[in-house]
C-alpha positions as CSV (number, residue, x, y, z in Angstrom):
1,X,-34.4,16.3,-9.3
2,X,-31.1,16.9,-8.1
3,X,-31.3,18.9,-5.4
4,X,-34.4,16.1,-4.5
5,X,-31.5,13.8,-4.0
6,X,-28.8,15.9,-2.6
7,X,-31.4,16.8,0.6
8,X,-32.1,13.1,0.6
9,X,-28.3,12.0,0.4
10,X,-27.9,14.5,3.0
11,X,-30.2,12.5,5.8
12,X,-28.8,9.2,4.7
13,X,-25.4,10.3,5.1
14,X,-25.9,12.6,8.3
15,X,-27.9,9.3,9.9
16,X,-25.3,6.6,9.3
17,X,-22.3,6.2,11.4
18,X,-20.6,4.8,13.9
19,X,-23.6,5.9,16.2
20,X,-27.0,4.9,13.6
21,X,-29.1,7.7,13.7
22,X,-33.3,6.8,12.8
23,X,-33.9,8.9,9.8
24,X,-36.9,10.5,11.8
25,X,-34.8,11.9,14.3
26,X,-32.4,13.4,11.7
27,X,-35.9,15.1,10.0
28,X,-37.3,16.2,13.5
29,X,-33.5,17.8,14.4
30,X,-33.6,19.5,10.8
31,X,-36.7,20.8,11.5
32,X,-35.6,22.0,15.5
33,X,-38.6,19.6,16.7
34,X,-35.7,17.2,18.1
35,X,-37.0,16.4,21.6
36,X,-33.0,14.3,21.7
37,X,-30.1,16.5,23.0
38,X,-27.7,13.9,22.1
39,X,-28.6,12.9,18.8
40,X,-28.8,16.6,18.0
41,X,-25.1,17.4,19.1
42,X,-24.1,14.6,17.5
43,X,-25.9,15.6,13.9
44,X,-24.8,19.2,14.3
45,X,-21.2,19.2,16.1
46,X,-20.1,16.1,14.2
47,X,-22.0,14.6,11.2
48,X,-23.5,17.8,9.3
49,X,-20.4,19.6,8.9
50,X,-18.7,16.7,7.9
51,X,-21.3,15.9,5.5
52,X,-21.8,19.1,3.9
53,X,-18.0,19.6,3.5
54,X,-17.8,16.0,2.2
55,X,-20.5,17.2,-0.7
56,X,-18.5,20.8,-1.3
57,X,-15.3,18.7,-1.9
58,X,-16.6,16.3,-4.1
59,X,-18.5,19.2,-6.2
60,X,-15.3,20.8,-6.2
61,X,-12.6,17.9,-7.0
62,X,-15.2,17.2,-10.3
63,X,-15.6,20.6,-11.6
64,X,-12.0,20.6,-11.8
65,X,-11.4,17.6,-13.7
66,X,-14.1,18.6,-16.2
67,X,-12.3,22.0,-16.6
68,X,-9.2,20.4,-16.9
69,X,-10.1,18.2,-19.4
70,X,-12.2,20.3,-21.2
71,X,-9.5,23.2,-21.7
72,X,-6.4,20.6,-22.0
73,X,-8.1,18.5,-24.2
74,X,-6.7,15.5,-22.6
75,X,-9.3,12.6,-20.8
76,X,-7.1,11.9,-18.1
77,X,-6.3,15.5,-17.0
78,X,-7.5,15.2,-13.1
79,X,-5.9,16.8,-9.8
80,X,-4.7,14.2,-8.1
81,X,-3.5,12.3,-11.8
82,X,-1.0,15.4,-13.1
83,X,0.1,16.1,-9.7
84,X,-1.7,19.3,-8.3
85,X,-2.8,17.3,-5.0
86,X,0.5,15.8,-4.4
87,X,1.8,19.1,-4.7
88,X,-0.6,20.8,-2.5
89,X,0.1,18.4,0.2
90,X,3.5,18.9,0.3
91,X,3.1,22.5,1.0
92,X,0.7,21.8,3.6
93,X,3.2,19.5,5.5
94,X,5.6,21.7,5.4
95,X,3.4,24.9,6.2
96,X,2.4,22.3,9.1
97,X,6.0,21.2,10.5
98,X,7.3,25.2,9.9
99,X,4.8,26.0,12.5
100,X,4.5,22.6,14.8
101,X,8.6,21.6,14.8
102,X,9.9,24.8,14.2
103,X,7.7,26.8,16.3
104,X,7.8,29.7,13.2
105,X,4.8,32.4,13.3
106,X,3.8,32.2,9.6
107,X,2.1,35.3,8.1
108,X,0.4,33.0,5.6
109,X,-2.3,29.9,6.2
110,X,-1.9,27.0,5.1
111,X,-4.1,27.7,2.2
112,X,-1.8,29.6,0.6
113,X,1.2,27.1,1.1
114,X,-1.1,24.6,-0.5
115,X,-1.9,26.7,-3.8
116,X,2.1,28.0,-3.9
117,X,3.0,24.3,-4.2
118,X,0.6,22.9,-5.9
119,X,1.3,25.8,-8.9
120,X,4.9,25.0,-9.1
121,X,3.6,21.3,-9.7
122,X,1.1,22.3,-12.1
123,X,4.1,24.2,-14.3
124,X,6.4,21.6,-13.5
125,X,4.2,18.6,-15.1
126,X,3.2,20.7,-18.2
127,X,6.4,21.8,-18.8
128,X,7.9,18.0,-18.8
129,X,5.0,16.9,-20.8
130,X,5.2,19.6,-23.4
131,X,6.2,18.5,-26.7
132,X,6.3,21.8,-29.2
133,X,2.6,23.2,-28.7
134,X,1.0,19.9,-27.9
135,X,0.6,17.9,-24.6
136,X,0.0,14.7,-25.5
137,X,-1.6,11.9,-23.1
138,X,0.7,9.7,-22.2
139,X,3.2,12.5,-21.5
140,X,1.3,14.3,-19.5
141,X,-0.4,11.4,-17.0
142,X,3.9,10.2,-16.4
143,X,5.1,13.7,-15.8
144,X,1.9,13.8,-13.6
145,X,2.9,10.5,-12.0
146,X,6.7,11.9,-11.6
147,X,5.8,15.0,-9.6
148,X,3.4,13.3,-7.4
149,X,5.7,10.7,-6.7
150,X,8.5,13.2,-6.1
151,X,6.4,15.6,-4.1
152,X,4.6,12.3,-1.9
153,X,8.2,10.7,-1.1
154,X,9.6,14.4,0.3
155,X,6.2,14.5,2.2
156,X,6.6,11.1,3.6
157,X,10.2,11.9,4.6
158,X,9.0,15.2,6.7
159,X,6.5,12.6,8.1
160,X,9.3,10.0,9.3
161,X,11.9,12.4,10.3
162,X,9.3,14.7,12.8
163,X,6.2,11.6,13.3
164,X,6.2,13.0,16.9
165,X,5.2,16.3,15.5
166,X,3.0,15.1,12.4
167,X,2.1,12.0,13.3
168,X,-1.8,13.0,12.4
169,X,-0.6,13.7,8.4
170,X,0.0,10.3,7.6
171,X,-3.5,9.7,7.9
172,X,-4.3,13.4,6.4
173,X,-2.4,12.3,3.6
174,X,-4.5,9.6,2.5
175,X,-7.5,11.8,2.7
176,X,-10.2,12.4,5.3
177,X,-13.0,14.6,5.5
178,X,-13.3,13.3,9.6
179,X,-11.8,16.9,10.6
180,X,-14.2,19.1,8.8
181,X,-16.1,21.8,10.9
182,X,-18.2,24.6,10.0
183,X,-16.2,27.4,9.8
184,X,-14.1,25.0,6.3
185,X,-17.3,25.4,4.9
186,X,-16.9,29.1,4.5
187,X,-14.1,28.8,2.6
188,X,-15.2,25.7,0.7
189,X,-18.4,27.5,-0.6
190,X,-16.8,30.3,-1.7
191,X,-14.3,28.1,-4.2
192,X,-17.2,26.3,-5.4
193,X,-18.8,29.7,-5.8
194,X,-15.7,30.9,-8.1
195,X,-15.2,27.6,-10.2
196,X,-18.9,28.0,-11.4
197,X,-19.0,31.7,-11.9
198,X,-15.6,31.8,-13.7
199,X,-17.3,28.3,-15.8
200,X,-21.0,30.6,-16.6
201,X,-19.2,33.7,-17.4
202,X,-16.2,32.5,-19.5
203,X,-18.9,29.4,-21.0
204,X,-18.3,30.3,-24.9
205,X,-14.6,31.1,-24.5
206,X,-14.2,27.5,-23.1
207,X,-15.9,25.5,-25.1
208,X,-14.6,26.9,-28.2
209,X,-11.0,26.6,-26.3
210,X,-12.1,22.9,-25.8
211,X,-12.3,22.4,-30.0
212,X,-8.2,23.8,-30.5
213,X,-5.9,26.8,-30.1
214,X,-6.2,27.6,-34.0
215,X,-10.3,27.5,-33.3
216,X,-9.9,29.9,-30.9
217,X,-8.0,32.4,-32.0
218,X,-9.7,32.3,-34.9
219,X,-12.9,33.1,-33.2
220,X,-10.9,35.8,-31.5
221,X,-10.4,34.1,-27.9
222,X,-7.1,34.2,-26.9
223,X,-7.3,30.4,-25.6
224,X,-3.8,31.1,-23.2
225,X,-5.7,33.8,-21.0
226,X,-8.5,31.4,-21.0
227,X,-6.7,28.4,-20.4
228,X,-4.8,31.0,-17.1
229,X,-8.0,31.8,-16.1
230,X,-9.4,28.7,-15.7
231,X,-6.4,27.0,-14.3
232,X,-5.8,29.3,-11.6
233,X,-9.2,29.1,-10.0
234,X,-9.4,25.2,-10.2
235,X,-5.7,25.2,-8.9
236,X,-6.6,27.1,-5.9
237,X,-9.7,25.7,-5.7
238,X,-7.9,22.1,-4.8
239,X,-5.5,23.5,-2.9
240,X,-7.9,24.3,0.1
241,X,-9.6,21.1,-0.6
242,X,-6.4,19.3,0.3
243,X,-5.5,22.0,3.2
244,X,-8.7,20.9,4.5
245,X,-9.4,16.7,3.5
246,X,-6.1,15.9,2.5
247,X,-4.9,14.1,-1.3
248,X,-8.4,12.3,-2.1
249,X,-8.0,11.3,-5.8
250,X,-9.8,10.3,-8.9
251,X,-13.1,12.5,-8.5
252,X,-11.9,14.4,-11.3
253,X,-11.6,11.8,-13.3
254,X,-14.3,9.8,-13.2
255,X,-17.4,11.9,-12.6
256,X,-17.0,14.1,-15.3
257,X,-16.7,11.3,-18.2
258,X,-19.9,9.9,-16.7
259,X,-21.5,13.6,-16.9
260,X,-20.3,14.4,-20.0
261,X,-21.7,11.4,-21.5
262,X,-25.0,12.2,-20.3
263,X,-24.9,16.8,-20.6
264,X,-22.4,16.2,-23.9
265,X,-19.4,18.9,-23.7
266,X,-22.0,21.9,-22.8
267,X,-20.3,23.2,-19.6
268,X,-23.3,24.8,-18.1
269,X,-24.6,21.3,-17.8
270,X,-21.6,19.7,-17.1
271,X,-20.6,21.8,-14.7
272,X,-24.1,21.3,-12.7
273,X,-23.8,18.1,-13.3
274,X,-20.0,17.5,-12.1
275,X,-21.0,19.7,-8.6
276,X,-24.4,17.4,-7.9
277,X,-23.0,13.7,-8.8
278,X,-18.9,15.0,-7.7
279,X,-20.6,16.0,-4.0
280,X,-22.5,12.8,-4.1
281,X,-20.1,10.3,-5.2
282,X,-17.9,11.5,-2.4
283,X,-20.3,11.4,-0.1
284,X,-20.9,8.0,-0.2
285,X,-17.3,7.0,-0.4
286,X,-17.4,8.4,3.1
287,X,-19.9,7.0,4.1
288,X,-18.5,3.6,3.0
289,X,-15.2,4.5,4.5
290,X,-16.8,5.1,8.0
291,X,-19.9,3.1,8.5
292,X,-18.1,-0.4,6.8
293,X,-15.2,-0.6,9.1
294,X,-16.8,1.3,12.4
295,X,-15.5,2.2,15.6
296,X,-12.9,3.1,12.8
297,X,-12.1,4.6,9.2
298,X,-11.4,3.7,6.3
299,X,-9.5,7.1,5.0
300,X,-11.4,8.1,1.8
301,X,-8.6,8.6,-0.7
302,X,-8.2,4.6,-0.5
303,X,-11.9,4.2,-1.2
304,X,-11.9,6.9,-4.2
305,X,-8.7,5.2,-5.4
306,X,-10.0,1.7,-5.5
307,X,-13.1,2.8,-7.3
308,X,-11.0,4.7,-9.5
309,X,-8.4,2.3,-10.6
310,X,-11.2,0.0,-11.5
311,X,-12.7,2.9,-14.0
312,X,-9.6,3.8,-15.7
C-alpha cells in the first residue's frame, strides 16, 4: 500500500509546477511512449530528480528523528531541534566561501565539512544539556536552540560580509530541494541505505536501549556503542541532506510521533514507516512551496516550520 502511494505521489508531484504537466503525459513519459520532447525534458532534467531527492530527504530527515528519539529517550530529539542542521550548515558556508572568496583547493567536499560541523554541535548540545547521566527535555531542546542559534548567526554573518560571493545561501539556508540533480541521488540513497541497515541489524540492541541504560546492560548491550553507532550514521546522514537541500526542519519531529502511534516503538515498522510518510510529507511541502506561489518558491524549510510549530 505504500509503495501504491509513493509511485502515485510520484506523478502528482512530477506533474504539478510552475509548467502543469496532464498526468497522462507524465504516465506515457514513464513509460518512454512520450510523443512530447518538451514535456519530457522538463519531467526528466527538472522535476524527477527533484522529486525523487525531495522523497529520499524526507525519508531520511524522519528516520533520524525516530532514532533519535528512540535511543535518547527524549520526544523532541530532532535534527534541526538540538542543532545538528544548524551546525551542518555552517560548515557548508564555510566549506562554500573557503572555495568561492578565498579561491582555496579543498581536498574535502562539502559533505564532509557538513558532518565535521554538525558533530561538534551534536557533542556541544549533549554536553550542555547533560545533567549527571541523564538528559532531560527541557535541557536538551535550549542547549539545542543555543547552538543553532549560535551556529545560524556566524552563518548569516559569512552571508553579509561576502553576499557577492554567497548570495545563493541565503536562500539555501532556508531549505530548498530546487537544485537537486541526479547524480545527489547517489549519495542520497546510499545514507538512506545505511540508516535502515544499521536500524534492521542493530533492531534488538535499540529497542532495548530505548527502555534505559540499566535495561541494557543488563541484557548485555553496551547501550553507549549503540547509542555511537546509531548517532554517527543519522549525523552523517543529515549532513549531506543539508549539503544538498539546505536546514529544512521538523520532519524529524513530527512524522515519527504520527508513525509510532500507529507501528508502536517496533523500529522495523517504524523505520518503514518514517522512510514512506518522511519522503511523502516532504514531498508535498514542496509541492506546496512551488506550485502555491509560482513563477516563484516558497523555500521549504518555512513550509515544514509552519506546519511544525503548529504540531509541537
Amino acid at each position: 500500500m505504500g509503495i501504491v502511494f509513493i509511485i502515485l505521489s510520484i506523478i502528482l508531484f512530477t506533474s504539478l509546477g510552475t509548467v502543469k504537466i496532464p498526468f497522462k503525459n507524465v504516465i506515457l513519459a514513464f513509460a518512454n511512449n512520450s510523443d512530447n520532447p518538451l514535456y519530457d525534458r522538463i519531467i526528466f532534467n527538472l522535476r524527477l530528480p527533484r522529486v525523487i531527492g525531495t522523497l529520499l530527504i524526507g525519508a531520511i530527515l524522519a528516520i533520524a528523528g525516530n532514532d533519535f528519539q528512540m535511543i535518547i529517550k527524549n520526544p523532541l530529539a530532532d535534527p534541526f531541534i538540538i542543532g545538528i542542521s544548524s551546525g551542518a550548515s555552517f560548515g557548508a558556508v564555510i566549506y562554500t566561501a573557503l572555495k568561492s572568496v578565498y579561491g582555496i583547493d579543498l581536498p574535502f567536499g562539502i559533505e564532509t565539512f557538513a558532518f565535521i560541523f554538525a558533530l561538534i554541535a551534536t557533542i556541544i548540545t549533549f554536553s550542555l544539556a547533560k545533567e549527571g547521566k541523564k538528559i532531560p527535555v527541557v535541557s536538551l531542546i535550549l542547549s539545542g536552540v543555543i547552538v543553532g542559534f549560535v551556529f545560524n548567526s556566524i552563518s548569516t554573518l559569512f552571508t553579509v560580509l561576502f553576499w557577492q560571493n554567497l548570495l545563493h545561501v541565503n536562500f539555501w539556508l532556508m531549505g530548498s530541494t530546487g537544485n537537486i540533480v541526479w547524480n545527489d541521488l547517489i549519495i542520497l540513497t546510499i545514507f538512506l541505505v545505511l540508516q535502515i541497515a544499521v536500524n534492521f541489524i542493530f533492531k534488538k540492541h535499540i529497542e532495548v536501549v530505548a527502555m534505559g541504560d540499566e535495561i541494557s546492560i543488563f541484557s548485555g548491550i553496551n547501550p553507549e556503542k549503540i547509542k555511537l553507532i546509531v548517532l554517527t550514521i543519522n549525523v552523517f546522514a543529515v549532513s549531506v541532506v543539508v549539503s544538498k537541500a539546505g536546514i529544512i526542519g521538523f520532519v524529524g519531529l513530527i512524522i515519527p510521533h504520527l508513525v509510532r502511534k500507529i507501528t508502536g516503538p517496533n523500529i522495523y515498522y517504524s523505520t518503514i514507516g518514517s522512510m514512506i510518510y518522511g519522503g511523502i510529507f516532504l514531498g508535498f511541502a514542496d509541492l506546496f512551496s512551488r506550485y502555491l506561489f509560482r513563477p516563484t518558491e516558497l523555500p521549504i524549510g518555512v513550509t515544514t516550520s509552519l506546519v511544525g510549530l503548529l504540531f509541537l
